[in-house]
MARTORSE-304401 format. One record per residue (C-alpha): residue in three letters; x, y, z. Coordinates in steps of 0.25 Angstrom, whole numbers, plus 5000, padded with zeros to 4 digits. Example, Ala and Ser with C-alpha at 12.3 -4.5 7.8 and 13.67 -1.06 7.14 Angstrom:
ala504949825031;ser505549965029;
//
This chain:
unk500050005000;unk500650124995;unk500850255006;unk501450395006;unk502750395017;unk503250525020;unk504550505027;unk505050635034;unk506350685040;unk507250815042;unk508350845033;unk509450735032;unk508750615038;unk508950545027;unk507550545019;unk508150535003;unk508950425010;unk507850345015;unk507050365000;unk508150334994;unk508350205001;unk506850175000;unk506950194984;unk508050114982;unk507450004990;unk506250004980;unk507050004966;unk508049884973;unk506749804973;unk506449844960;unk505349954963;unk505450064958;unk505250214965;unk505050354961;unk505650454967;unk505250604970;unk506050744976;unk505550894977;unk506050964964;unk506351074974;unk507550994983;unk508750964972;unk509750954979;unk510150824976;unk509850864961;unk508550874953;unk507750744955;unk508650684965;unk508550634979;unk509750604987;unk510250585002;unk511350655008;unk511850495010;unk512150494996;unk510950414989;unk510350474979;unk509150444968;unk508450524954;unk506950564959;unk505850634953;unk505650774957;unk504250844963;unk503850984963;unk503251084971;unk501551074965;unk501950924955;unk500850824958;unk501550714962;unk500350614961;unk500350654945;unk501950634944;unk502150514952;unk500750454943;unk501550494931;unk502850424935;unk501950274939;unk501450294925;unk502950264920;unk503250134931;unk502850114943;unk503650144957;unk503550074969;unk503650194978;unk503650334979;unk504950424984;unk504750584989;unk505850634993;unk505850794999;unk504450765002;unk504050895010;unk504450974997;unk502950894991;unk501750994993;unk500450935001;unk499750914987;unk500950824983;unk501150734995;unk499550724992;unk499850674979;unk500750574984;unk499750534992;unk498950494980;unk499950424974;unk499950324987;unk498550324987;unk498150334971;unk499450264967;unk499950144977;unk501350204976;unk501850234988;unk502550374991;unk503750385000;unk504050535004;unk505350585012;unk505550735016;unk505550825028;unk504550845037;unk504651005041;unk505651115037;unk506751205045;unk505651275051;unk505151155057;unk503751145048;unk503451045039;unk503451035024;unk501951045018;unk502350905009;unk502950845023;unk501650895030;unk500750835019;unk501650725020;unk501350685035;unk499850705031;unk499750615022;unk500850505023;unk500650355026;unk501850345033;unk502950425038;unk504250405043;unk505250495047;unk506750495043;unk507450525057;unk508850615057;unk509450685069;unk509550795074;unk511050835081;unk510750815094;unk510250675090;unk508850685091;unk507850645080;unk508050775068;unk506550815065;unk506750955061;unk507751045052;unk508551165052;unk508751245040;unk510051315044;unk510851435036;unk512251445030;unk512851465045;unk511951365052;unk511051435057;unk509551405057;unk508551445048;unk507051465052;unk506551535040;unk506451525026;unk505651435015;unk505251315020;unk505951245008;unk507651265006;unk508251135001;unk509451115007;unk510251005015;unk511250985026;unk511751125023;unk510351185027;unk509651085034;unk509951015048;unk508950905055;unk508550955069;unk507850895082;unk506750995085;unk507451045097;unk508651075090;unk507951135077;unk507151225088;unk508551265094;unk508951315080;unk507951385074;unk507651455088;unk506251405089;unk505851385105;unk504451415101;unk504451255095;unk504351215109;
//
C-alpha cells in the first residue's frame, strides 16, 4: 500500500544520504525510482542531489507553482517506478505536497520526502507544515547539537559567525551558513529568552 513519508531534520543530518541509500536500494533490486530536488537549491549543480558524504545521484527538478501530480503522471506514462524520492522538501508549496498526496492515493506510488522541518527563525516551511498534515508517516533524521544533545533547530549565521535573526526565509547555503542547534542553545544565539 503506497503512502506519503516525509522524513525531516535540521541541516547536516544526513537526509540526501539516507534517500540516497534508499534509492539505491530499489534499483540494486531491479526497481526503478525517480528522483526530484527544488529547482531553486543547485548547489550541488542543476538536477543533482548529493550528501556532504560524497554520494551523489541526477534528479529531476520541481518548481515554485509546477503541478507535480501532472509531472510525476507524465514520467509513469514513459515506465513505471517503484517509488518516489523528494529531496528539499520544504522548498514544495501546500498545493504541491497535496499533489503528491494524489499521486499516493490516485496512483499507488508511494512518495518519500526529505527536508527541513523550520527555518533559522525557528518557524516552519509552508511545504514541511503541509507535509506533517498530510504524511502517513514521518520519521526524523537525528543530528546533534555541540553540547550533544538532539539538534532540532538552525542558526543562519554571518560572515563572522554571528547569528542572524532576520532575512528571507529561503537563502541556500551549507556549513558556511547553517549550523544545527539544541533549542537552548539556538535561544542562546539568537538572543531570544521570550521562547521560554
Amino acid at each position: 500500500m503506497a503512502k506519503l513519508y516525509f522524513n525531516y531534520s535540521t541541516m547536516n543530518a544526513g537526509k540526501s544520504a539516507v534517500l540516497l541509500q534508499a534509492s539505491h536500494n530499489y534499483r540494486e533490486n531491479n526497481m526503478d525510482t525517480y528522483l526530484l530536488t527544488a529547482r531553486v537549491d543547485d548547489r550541488a549543480g542543476k538536477g543533482r542531489i548529493a550528501s556532504r558524504i560524497g554520494i551523489s545521484a541526477e534528479a529531476d527538478v520541481f518548481s515554485a507553482g509546477e503541478d507535480l501530480f501532472a509531472k510525476i503522471k507524465l514520467r509513469l506514462s514513459q515506465g513505471s517506478v517503484a517509488s518516489i524520492f523528494v529531496d528539499e522538501a520544504q522548498f514544495l508549496s501546500p498545493d504541491q505536497v497535496w499533489q503528491l498526496a494524489r499521486v499516493v492515493d490516485d496512483l499507488g506510488v508511494p512518495v518519500l520526502c526529505y527536508g527541513l522541518r523550520v527555518d533559522f527563525q525557528g518557524n516552519l516551511f509552508p511545504g514541511s507544515a503541509t507535509l506533517l498534515a498530510l504524511a502517513d508517516e514521518m520519521r526524523e533524521v537525528r543530528t546533534i547539537c555541540h553540547c550533544g544533545k538532539k539538534a532540532t533547530m538552525v542558526i543562519r549565521q554571518d560572515d563572522q559567525g554571528r547569528a542572524i535573526t532576520t532575512g528571507d526565509q529561503v537563502q541556500i547555503g551549507g556549513n558556511e551558513t547553517y549550523v544545527s542547534l539544541c533549542r537552548r542553545h539556538w535561544r542562546e544565539a539568537v538572543g531570544d529568552g521570550s521562547k521560554a
